[in-house]
N, C-alpha and C positions, 0 to 999 in steps of 0.2 A: 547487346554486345556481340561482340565477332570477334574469332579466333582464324587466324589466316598466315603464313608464313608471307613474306614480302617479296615475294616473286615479282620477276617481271610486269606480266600480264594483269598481277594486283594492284601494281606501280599506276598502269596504263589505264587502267579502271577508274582507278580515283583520278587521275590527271584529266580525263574527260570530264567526269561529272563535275568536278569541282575547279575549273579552271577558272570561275571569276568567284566563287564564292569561298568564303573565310572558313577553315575548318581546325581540329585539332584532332592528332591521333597520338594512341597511347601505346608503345611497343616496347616488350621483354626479350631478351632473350631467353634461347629456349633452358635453359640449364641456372643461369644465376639469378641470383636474389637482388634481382634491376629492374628501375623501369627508368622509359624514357619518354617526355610527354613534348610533344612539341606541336607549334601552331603556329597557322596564317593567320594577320587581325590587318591586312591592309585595308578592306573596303570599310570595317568596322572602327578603324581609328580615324580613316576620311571621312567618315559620318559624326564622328565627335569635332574634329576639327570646324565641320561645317556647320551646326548647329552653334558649338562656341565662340565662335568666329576666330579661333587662336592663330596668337603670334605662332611663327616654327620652331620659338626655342619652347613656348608653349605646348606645342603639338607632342615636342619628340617628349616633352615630361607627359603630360596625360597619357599618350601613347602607352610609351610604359608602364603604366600603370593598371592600363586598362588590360595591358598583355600578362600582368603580375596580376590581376586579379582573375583573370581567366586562371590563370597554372593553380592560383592558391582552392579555385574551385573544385581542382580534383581531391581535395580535400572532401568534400562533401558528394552523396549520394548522385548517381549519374541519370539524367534526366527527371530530376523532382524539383520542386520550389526551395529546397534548402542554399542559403546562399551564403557567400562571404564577401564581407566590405573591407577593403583599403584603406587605411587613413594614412598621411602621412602628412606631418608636421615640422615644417624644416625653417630656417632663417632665411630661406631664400627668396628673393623677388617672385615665384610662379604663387607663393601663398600655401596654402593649406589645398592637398590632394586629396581626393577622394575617388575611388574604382570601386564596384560592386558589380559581382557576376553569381549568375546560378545556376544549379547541375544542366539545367538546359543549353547551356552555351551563350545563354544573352547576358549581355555586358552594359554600364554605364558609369560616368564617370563627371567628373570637372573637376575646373580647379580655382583659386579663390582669384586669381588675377591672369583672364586668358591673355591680355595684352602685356603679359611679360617682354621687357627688353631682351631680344637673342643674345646672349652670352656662345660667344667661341672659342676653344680652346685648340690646341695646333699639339697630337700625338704621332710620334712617329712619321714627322711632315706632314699628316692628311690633318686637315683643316674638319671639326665636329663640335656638336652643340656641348655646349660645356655643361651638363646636365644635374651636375654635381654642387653646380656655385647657384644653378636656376633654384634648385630645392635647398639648398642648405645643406652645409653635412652636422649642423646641430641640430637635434631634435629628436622625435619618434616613432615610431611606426607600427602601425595598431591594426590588428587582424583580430574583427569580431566576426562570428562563423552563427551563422543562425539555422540551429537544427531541429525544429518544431519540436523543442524538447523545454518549452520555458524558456528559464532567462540564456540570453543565447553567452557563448563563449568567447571571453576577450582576455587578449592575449597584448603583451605592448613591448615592442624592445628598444633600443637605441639608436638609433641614426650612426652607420660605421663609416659609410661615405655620401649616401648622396647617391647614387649611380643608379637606385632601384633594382637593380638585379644582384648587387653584393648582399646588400640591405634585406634582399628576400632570402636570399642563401642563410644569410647570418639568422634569420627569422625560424628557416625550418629546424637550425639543431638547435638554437635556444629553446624555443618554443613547443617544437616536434618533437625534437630529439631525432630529428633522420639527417642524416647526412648528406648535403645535396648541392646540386652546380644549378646554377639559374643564366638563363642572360637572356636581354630583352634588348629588342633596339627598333628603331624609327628611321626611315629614312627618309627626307622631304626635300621633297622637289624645289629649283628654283624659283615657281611661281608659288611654294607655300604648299602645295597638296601636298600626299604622303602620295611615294611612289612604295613604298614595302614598310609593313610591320610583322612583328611575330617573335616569339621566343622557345626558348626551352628551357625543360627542367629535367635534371638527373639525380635517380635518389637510388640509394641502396637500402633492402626492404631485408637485409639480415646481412650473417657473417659471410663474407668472401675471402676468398685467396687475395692478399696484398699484391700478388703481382699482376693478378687484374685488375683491383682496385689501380693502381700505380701507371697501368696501361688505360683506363678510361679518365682516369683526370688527366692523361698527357695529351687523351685525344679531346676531351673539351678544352682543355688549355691553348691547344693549337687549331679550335674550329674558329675561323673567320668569325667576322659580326653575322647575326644571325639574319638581319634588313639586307646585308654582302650577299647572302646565301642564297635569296631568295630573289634579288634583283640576277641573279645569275641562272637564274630560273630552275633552282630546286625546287621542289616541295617537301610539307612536314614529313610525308614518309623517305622522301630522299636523307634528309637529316638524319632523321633516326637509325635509319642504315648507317651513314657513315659513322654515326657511333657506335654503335652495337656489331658493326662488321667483323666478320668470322665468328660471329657467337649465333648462328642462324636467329634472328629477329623472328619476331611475329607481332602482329599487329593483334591486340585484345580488344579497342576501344575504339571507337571516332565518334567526333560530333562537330556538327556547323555552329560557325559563332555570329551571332549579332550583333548589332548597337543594340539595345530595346530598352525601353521605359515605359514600367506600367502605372504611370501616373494615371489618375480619374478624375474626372469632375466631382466624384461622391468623396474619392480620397482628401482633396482640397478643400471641400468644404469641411468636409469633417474636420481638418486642422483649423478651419476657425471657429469651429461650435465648441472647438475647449474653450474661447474666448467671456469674458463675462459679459453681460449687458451693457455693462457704460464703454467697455473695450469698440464693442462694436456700434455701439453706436457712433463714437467716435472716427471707426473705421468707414462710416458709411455717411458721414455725413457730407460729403465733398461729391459724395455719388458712389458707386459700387465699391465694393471691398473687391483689390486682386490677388490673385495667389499667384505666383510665378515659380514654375518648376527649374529647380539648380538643376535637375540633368536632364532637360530636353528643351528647358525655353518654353513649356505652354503655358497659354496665360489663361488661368482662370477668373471668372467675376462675377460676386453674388449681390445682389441688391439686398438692401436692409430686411426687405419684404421675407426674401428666401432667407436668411438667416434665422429669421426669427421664427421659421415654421417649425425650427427645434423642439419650440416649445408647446 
């Protein structure tokens, strides 16, 4: 961790090193009971797009999702295997969502239908994925936290829109009980790539003055789209200044973020050695049994032979 006020020259620092790669910083300011977590996931949601081959009404939901489950990871231990999974279950044509990230910064995700039909809606004249009708606004949204403590922690609340970043908001005071602004957005190119992803989260972490309280919801309320911010060529620590400005910021945390999936060959088999003997043999009888991974596409394949060496 690192404690650093957001000067210039600390601006310029990270703008070098991290100018193609994905990262997230976490900045207080110096005096109130805030924080502000914000992140780049461009190359890291153009990795998920390409792996699942996704439509872009597809993209901009997993997207988010993937960017919701980075922010919910600051829930958990920073740099350890402790992680938290995403579920979200809505009526909507994209299917059944799923994002899992952990304190490391690596991220993964799908969703049950990547060839979703793009749904668009028309706000304030600009033409956007309608992201809300792609998921459903009935359903639920499920944040289980695995903290190598046993059975890991799950938590469920309701589907209030659809938007994934209201949805997380709604999640932190039900659930959390912290109080907090979320937004998350995707921007995608017209040949389908993402050109910017990334979000933020603001929480208050005790009692404030209502009139800064009253002054930082009007400045999230009036922050552009966060995918806006960054095509305009901010960065996470650019944002977090414009929130926190006049409250001297500092920056405590950062970390790069990835796609990663640590799927195995040994993990894969082992999900079919729960199987019983007539399961697999039945599996193997056409020729190898395959394992195919929902977040990365690898295809595993064990012959009857190697199954059986279980035993």
């Amino acid at each position: 961790m690192i404690k650093k006020e957001l000067s210039k020259e600390t601006r310029d620092d990270l703008k070098n090193y991290f100018e193609d790669r994905d990262y997230a910083v976490i900045a207080v300011p110096k005096r109130e009971p805030l924080r502000v977590y914000v992140i780049k996931a461009t190359n890291t949601v153009e990795t998920a797009r390409r792996i699942h081959n996704l439509s872009p009404g597809a993209t901009a939901v997993l997207g988010r999702a993937l960017v919701g489950a980075i922010i919910l990871s600051s829930l958990v231990k920073h740099a350890t295997d402790q992680k938290v999974l995403l579920q979200i279950e809505g009526d909507g044509p994209v299917g059944t969502v799923v994002a899992e990230a952990d304190g490391k910064g690596r991220v993964r995700g799908f969703v049950s239908n990547p060839q979703a039909e793009t749904l668009i809606k028309e706000t304030d004249g600009r033409k956007k994925f309608d992201v809300a009708s792609l998921v459903g606004k009935n359903g639920i949204l499920k944040v289980i936290k695995e903290l190598g403590m046993g059975t890991p922690y799950t938590s469920v609340v309701p589907l209030i829109s659809g938007e994934i970043g209201q949805d997380l908001a709604y999640y932190f005071v039900q659930s959390e009980q912290i109080p907090s602004a979320v937004g998350v957005g995707v921007l995608v190119d017209k040949d389908g790539t993402v050109k910017q992803a990334g979000g933020f989260l603001v929480q208050t972490l005790g009692r404030m003055d209502d009139k800064i309280v009253e002054e930082i919801e009007k400045r999230v309320k009036n922050l552009p789209p966060v995918s806006s911010m960054l095509e305009e060529g901010k960065r996470p620590e650019d944002i977090a200044v414009e929130i926190l400005k006049d409250m001297d910021p500092q920056l405590i945390g950062l970390k790069e973020i990835e796609y990663y999936c640590p799927c195995s060959e040994e993990v894969a088999k082992a999900s079919l050695l729960l199987l019983s003997e007539e399961e697999i043999e039945d599996l193997t009888k056409d020729g190898p049994a395959e394992v195919v991974c929902r977040f990365c596409g690898r295809v595993y394949r064990f012959s009857k032979e190697q199954l059986k060496e279980k035993k």
